[in-house]
N, CA and C of each residue as an Amber inpcrd file, in Angstrom:
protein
   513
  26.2890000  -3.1450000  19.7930000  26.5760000  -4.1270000  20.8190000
  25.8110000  -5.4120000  20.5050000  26.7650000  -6.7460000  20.9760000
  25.9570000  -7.9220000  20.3160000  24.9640000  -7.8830000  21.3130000
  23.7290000  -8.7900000  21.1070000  22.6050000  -8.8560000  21.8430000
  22.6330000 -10.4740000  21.9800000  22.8400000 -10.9770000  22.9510000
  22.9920000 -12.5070000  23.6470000  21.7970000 -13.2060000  24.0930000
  21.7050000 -14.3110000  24.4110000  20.5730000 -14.9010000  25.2880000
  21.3440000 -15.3740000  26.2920000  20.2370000 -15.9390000  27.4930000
  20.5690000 -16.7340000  28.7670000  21.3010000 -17.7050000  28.2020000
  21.3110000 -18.8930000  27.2800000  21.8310000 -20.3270000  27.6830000
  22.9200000 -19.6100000  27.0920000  23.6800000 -18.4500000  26.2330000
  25.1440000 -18.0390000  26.1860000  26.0030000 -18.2980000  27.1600000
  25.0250000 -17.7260000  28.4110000  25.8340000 -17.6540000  29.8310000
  26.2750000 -18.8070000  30.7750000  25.4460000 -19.7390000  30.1110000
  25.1630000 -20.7250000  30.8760000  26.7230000 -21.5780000  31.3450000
  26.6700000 -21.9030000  32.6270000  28.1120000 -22.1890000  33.1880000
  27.7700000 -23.4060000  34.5380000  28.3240000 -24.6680000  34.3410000
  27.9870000 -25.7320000  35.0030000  29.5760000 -25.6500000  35.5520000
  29.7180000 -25.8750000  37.1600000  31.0270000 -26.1570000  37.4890000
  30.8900000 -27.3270000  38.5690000  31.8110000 -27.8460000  38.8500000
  31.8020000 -29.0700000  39.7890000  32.9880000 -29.2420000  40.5130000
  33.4000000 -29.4670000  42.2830000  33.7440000 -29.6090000  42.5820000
  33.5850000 -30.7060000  43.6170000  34.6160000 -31.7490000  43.9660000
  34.8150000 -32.5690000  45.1940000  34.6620000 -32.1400000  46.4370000
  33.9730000 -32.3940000  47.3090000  33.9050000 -31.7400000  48.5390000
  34.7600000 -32.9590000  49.8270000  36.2370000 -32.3260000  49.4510000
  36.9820000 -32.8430000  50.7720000  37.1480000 -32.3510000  52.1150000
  37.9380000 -33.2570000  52.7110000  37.6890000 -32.8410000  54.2650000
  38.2470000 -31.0640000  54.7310000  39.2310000 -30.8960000  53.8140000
  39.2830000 -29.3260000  53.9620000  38.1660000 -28.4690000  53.8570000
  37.3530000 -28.6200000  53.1540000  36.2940000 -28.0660000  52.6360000
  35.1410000 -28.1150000  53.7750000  35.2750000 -28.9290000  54.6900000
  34.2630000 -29.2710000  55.4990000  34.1980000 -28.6680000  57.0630000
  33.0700000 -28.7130000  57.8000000  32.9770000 -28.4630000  58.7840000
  32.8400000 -29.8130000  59.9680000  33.2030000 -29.3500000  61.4510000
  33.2550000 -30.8440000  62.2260000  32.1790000 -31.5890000  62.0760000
  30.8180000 -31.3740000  61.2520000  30.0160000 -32.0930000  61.1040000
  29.8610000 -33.2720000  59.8890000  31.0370000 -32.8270000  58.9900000
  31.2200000 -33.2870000  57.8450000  30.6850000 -32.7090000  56.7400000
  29.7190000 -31.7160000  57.0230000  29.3490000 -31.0490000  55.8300000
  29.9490000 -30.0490000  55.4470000  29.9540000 -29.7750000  54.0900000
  30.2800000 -28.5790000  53.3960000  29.9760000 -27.0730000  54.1630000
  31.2020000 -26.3170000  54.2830000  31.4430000 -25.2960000  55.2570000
  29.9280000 -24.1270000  53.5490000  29.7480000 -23.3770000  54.8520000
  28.8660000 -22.3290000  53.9090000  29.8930000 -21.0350000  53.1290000
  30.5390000 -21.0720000  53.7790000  31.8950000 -19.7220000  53.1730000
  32.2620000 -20.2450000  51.8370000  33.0150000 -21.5410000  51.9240000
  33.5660000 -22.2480000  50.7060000  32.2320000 -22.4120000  49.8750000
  31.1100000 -22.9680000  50.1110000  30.2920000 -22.5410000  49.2060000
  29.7800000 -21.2530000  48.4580000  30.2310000 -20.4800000  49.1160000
  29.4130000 -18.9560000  48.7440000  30.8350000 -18.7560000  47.7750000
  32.2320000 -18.8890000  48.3120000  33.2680000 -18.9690000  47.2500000
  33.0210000 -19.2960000  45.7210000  32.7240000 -20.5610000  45.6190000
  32.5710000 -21.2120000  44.4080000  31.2680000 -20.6440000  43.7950000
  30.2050000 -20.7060000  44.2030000  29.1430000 -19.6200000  44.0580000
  29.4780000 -18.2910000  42.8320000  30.4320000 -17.6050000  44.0620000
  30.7710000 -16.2920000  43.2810000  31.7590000 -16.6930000  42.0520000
  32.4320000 -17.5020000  41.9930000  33.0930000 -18.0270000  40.8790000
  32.2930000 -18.5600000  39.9180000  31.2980000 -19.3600000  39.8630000
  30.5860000 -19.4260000  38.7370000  29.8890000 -18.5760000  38.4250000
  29.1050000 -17.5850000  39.1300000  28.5330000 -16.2620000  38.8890000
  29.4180000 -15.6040000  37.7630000  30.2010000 -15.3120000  38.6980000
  31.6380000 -14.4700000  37.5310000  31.8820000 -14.8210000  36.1020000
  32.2680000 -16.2150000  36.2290000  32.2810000 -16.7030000  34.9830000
  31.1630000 -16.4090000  33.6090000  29.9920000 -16.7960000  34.4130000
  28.3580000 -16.6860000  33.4810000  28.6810000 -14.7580000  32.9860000
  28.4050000 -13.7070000  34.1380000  28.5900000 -12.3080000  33.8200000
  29.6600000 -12.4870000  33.0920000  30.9110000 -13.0970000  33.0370000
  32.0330000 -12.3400000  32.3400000  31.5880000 -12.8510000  30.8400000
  30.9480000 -14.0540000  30.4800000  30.9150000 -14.5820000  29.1280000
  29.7110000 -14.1650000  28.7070000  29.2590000 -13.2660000  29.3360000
  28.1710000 -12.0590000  28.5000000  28.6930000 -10.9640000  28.4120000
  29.6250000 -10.0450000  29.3180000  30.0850000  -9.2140000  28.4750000
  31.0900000  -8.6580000  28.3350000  32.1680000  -9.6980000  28.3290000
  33.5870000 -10.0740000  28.3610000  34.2190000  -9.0280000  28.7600000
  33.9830000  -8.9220000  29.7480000  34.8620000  -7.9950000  30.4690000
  35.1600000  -8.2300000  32.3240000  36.3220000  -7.4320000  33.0840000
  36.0820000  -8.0790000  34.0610000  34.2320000  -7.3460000  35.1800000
  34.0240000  -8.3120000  36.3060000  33.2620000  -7.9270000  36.8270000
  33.4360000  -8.1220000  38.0170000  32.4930000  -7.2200000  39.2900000
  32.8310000  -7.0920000  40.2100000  31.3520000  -7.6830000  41.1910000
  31.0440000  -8.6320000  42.0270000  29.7540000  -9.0040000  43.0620000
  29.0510000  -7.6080000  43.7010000  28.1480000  -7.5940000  42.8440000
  27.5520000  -6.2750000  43.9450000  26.6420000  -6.3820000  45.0740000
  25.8580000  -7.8430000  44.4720000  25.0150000  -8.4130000  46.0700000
  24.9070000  -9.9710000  45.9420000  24.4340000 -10.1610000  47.3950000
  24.2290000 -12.2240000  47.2540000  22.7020000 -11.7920000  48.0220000
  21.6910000 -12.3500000  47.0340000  19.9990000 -12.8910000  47.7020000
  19.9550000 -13.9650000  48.3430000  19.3960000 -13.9510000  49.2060000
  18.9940000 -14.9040000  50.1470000  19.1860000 -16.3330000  49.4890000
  20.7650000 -16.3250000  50.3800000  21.3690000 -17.9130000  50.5470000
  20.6740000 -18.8240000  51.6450000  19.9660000 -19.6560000  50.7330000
  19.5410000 -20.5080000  52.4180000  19.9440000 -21.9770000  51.7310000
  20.2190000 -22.8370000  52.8910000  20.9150000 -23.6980000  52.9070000
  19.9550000 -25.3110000  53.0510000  19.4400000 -25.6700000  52.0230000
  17.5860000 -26.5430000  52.2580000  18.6980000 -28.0270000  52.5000000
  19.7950000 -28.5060000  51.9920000  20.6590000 -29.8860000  52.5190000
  22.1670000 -29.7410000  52.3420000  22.1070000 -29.9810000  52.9900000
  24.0270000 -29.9700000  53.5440000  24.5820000 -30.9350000  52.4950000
  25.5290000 -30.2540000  52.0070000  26.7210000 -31.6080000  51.2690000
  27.3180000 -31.9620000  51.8700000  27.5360000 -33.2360000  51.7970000
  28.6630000 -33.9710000  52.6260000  30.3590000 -34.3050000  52.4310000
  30.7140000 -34.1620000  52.9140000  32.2970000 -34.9610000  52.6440000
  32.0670000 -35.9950000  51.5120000  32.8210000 -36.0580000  50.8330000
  33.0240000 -36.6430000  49.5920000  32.0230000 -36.7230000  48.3250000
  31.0180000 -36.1490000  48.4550000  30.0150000 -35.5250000  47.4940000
  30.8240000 -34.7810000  46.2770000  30.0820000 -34.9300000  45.3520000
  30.1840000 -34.1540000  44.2530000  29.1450000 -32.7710000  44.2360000
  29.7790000 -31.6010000  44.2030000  29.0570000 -30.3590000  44.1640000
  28.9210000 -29.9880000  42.7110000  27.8410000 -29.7040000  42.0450000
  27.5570000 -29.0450000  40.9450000  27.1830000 -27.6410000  41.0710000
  27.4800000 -26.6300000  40.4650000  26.8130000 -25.2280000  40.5360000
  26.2730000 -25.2930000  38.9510000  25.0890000 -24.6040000  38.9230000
  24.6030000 -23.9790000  37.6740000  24.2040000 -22.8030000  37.6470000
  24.8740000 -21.7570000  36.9980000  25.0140000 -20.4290000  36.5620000
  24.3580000 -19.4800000  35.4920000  23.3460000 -18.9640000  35.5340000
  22.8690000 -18.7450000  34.2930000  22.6220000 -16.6390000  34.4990000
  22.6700000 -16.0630000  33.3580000  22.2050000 -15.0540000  33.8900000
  20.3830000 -15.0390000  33.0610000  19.5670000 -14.1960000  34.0220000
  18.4370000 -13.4150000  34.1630000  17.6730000 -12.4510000  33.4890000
  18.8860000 -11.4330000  33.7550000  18.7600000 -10.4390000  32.8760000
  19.7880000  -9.0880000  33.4080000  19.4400000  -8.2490000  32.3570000
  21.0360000  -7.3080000  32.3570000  19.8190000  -5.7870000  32.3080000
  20.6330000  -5.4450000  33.5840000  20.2200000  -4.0000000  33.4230000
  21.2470000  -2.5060000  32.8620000  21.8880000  -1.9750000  32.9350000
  22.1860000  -0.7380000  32.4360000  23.9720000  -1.3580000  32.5660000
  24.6690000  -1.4510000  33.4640000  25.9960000  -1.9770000  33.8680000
  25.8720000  -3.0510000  34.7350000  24.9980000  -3.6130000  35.1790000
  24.6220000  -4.7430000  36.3990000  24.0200000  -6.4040000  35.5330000
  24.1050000  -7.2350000  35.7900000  23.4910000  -8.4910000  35.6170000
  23.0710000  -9.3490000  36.4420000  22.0450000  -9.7860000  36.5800000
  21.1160000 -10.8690000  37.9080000  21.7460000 -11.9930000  37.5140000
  22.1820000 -13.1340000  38.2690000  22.7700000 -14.2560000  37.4620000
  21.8960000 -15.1450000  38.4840000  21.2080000 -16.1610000  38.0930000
  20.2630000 -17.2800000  39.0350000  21.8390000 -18.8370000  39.0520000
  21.5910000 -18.8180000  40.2340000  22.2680000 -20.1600000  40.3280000
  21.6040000 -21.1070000  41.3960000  21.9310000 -22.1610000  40.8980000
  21.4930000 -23.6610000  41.6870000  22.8560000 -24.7710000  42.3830000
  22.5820000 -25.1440000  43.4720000  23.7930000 -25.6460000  43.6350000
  23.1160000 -27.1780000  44.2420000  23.7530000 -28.3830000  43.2390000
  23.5020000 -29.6720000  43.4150000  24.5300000 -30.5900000  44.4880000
  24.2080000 -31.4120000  45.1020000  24.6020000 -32.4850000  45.8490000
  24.5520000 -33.6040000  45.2650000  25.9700000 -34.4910000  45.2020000
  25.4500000 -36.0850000  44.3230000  26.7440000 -36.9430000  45.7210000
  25.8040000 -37.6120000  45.6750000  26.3480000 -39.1180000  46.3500000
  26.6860000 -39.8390000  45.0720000  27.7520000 -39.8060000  44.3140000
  28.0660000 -40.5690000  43.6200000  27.7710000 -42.0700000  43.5950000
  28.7680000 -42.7430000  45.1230000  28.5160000 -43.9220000  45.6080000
  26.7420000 -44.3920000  45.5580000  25.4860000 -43.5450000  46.1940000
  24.4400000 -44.1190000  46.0990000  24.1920000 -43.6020000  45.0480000
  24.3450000 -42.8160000  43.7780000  23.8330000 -42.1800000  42.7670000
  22.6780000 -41.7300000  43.2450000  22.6710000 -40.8890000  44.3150000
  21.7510000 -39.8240000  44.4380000  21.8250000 -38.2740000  43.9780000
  21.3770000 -37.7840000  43.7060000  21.4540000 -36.3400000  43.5320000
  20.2610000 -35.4980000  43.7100000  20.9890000 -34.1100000  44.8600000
  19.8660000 -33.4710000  45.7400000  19.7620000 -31.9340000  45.3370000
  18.9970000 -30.7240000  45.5300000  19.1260000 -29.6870000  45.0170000
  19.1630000 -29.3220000  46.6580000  21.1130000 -28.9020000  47.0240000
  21.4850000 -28.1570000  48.2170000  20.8430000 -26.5780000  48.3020000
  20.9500000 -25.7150000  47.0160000  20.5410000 -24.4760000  47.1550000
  20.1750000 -23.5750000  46.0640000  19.5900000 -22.5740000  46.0520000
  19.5240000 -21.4350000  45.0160000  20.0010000 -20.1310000  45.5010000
  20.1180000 -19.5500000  44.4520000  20.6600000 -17.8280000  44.7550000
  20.8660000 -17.0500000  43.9450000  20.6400000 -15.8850000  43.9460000
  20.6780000 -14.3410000  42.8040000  21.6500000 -14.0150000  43.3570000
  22.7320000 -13.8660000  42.8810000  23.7800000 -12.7620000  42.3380000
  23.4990000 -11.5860000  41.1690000  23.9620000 -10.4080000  41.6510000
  24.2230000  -9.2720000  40.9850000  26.0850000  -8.9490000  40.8960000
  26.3370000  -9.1420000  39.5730000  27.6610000  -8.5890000  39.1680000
  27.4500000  -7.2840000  38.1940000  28.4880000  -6.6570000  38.2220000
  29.0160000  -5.0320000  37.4830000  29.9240000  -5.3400000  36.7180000
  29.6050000  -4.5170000  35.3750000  31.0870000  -4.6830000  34.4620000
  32.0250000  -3.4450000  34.6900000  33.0030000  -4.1020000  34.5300000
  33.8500000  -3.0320000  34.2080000  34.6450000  -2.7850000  33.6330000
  35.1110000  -1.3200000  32.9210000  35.8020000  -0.9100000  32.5130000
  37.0390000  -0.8650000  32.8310000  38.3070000  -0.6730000  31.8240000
  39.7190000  -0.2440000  31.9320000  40.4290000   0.1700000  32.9400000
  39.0530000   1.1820000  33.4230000  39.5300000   1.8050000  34.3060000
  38.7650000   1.3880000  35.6180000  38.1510000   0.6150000  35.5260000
  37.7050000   0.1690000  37.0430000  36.2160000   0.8800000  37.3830000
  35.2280000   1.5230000  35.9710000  34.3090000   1.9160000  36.6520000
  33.5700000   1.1580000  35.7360000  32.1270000   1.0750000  36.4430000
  30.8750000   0.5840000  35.5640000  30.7880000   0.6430000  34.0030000
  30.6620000  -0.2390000  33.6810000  30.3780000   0.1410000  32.1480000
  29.3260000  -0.3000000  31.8750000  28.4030000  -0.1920000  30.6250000
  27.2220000  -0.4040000  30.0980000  27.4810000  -2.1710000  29.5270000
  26.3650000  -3.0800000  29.7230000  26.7500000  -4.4870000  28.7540000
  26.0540000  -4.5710000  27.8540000  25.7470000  -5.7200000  27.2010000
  25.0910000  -6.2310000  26.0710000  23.9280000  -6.4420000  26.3550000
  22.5280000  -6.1960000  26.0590000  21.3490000  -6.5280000  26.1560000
  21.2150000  -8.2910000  26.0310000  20.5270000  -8.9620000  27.2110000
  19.6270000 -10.1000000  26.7920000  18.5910000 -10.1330000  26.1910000
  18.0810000 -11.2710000  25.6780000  17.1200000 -11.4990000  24.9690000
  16.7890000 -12.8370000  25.7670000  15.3370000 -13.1920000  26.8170000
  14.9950000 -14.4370000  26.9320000  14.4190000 -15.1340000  25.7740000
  14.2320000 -16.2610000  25.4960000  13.5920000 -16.7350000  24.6990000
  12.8860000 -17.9140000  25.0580000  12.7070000 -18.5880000  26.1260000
  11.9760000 -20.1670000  26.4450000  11.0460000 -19.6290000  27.3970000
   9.8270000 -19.8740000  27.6980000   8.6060000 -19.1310000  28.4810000
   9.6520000 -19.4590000  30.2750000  10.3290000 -20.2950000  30.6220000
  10.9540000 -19.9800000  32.3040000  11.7400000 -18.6390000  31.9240000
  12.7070000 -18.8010000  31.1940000  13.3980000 -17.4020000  30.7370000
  12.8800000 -16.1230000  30.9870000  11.6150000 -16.0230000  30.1220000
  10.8890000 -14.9040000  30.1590000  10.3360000 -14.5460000  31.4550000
   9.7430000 -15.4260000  31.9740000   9.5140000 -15.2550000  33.3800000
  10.6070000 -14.9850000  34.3420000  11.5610000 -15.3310000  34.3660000
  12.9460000 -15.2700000  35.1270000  13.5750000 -13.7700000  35.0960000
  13.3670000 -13.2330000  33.5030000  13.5220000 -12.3060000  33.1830000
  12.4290000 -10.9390000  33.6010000  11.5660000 -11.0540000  33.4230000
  10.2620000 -10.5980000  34.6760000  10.2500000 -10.0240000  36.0820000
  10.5330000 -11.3310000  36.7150000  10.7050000 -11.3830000  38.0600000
  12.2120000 -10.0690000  38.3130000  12.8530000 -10.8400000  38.0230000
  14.1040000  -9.9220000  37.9990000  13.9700000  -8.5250000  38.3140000
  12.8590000  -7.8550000  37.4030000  13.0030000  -6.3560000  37.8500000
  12.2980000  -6.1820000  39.1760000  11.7660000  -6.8430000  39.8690000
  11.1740000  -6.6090000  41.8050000  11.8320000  -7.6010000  41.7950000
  13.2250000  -8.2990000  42.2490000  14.0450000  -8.5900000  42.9030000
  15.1080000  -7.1790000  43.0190000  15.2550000  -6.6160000  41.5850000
  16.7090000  -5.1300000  41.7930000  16.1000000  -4.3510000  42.5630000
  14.3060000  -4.1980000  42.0910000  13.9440000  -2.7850000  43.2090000
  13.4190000  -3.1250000  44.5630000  13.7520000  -4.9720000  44.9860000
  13.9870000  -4.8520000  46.7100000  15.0030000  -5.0360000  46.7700000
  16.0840000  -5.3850000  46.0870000  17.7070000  -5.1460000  46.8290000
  18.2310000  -4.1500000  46.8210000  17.7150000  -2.6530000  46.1170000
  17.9680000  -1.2010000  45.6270000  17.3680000  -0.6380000  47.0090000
  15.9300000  -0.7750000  47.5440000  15.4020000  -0.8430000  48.6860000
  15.5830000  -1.0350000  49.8500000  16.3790000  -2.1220000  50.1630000
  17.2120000  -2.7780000  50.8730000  18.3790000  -2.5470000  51.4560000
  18.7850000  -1.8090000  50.0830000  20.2830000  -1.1260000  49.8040000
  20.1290000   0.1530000  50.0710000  18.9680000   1.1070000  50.4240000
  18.8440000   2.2200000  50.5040000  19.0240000   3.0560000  49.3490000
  19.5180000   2.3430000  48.3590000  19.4960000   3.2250000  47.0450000
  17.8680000   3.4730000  45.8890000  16.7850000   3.0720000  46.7060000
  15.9140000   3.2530000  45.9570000  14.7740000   3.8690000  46.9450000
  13.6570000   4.3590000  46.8400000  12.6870000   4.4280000  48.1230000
  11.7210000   4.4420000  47.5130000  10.5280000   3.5500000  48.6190000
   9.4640000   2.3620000  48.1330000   8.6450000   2.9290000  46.7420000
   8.4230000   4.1990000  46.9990000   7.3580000   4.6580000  46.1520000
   7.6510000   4.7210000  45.0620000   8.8440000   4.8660000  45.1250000
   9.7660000   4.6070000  42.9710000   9.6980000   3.0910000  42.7030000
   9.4740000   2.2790000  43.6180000   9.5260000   0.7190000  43.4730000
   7.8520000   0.4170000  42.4650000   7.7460000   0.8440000  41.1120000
   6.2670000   0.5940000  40.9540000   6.1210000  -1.3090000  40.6440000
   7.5070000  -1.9350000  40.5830000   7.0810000  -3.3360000  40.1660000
   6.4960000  -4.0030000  41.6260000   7.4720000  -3.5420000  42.8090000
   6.7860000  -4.1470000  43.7890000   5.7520000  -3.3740000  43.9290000
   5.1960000  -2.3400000  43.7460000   3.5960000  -1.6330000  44.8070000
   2.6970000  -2.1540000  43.9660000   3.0190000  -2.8210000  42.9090000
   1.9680000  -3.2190000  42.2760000   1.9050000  -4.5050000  42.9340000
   2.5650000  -5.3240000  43.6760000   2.1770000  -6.4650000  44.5070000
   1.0830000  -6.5670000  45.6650000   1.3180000  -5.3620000  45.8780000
   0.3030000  -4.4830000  47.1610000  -0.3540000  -3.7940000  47.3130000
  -0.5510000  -3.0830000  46.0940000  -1.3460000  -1.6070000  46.2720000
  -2.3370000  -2.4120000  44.9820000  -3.7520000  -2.2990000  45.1660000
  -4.8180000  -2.0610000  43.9740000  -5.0700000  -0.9470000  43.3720000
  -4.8350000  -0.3880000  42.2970000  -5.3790000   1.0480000  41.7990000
  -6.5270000   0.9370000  40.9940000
């Protein structure tokens, strides 16, 4: 299996934010964002391990500035790191006032996508390799982000979590 890095994945998308898109306040509705979101996610997982994939979780979306009506939205897509059939993908989502040439950082967020197989079940992907010291760190972090969303998810319980008890526990 080929063995990839992060900037492989790497996936910049941009959309216009018109009045469909918006809420009576004029800003960018949060649904249609989480839409496009999962679409660049997808994209980044699928061009690591070309196959289709399926959203298995969204981390804490918080919303730090509203886009506005007629803004330019940027997403940036990168993946993290790849565990067994799963991939963490980090994304950033930008705000630009074209007209004032401003540009704001609206949000961040972890996505987890699944590959899959032919037949519609999990399959194994391609190993990452970080290589730039944020990478490595990104790549790091990653494993106590899966074992509190595994946690979270009820699919893990605390005491198997040793990346987080080591946040808390002194031995």
């Amino acid at each position: 299996m080929h063995i990839k890095r992060p900037q492989d994945t790497f996936v910049i998308m941009s959309e216009l934010v018109l009045p469909n898109d918006t809420n009576t306040l004029g800003n960018l509705m949060g649904g249609k964002l989480m839409h496009w979101m999962d679409i660049a996610a997808a994209i980044s997982s699928m061009k690591h391990c070309n196959c289709p994939v399926v959203t298995a979780s969204v981390d804490n979306v918080s919303f730090a500035q509203p886009i506005k009506l007629g803004n330019l939205l940027t997403i940036e897509a990168k993946l993290t790191r790849v565990f067994n059939t799963s991939m963490e993908v980090y994304l950033r989502v930008w705000g630009e006032d074209l007209s004032a040439q401003y540009k704001y950082l609206s949000n961040e967020a972890y996505m987890t996508f699944v590959a899959l197989d032919p037949n519609g079940r999990p399959r194994k992907v391609p190993d990452l390799v970080p290589e730039t010291d944020v990478e490595m760190k990104m790549h790091e972090s990653a494993l106590r982000r899966r074992q509190l969303r595994l946690i979270l998810g009820g699919k893990m319980k605390t005491e198997d979590a040793g990346e987080l008890r080591a946040l808390f526990v002194k031995e």
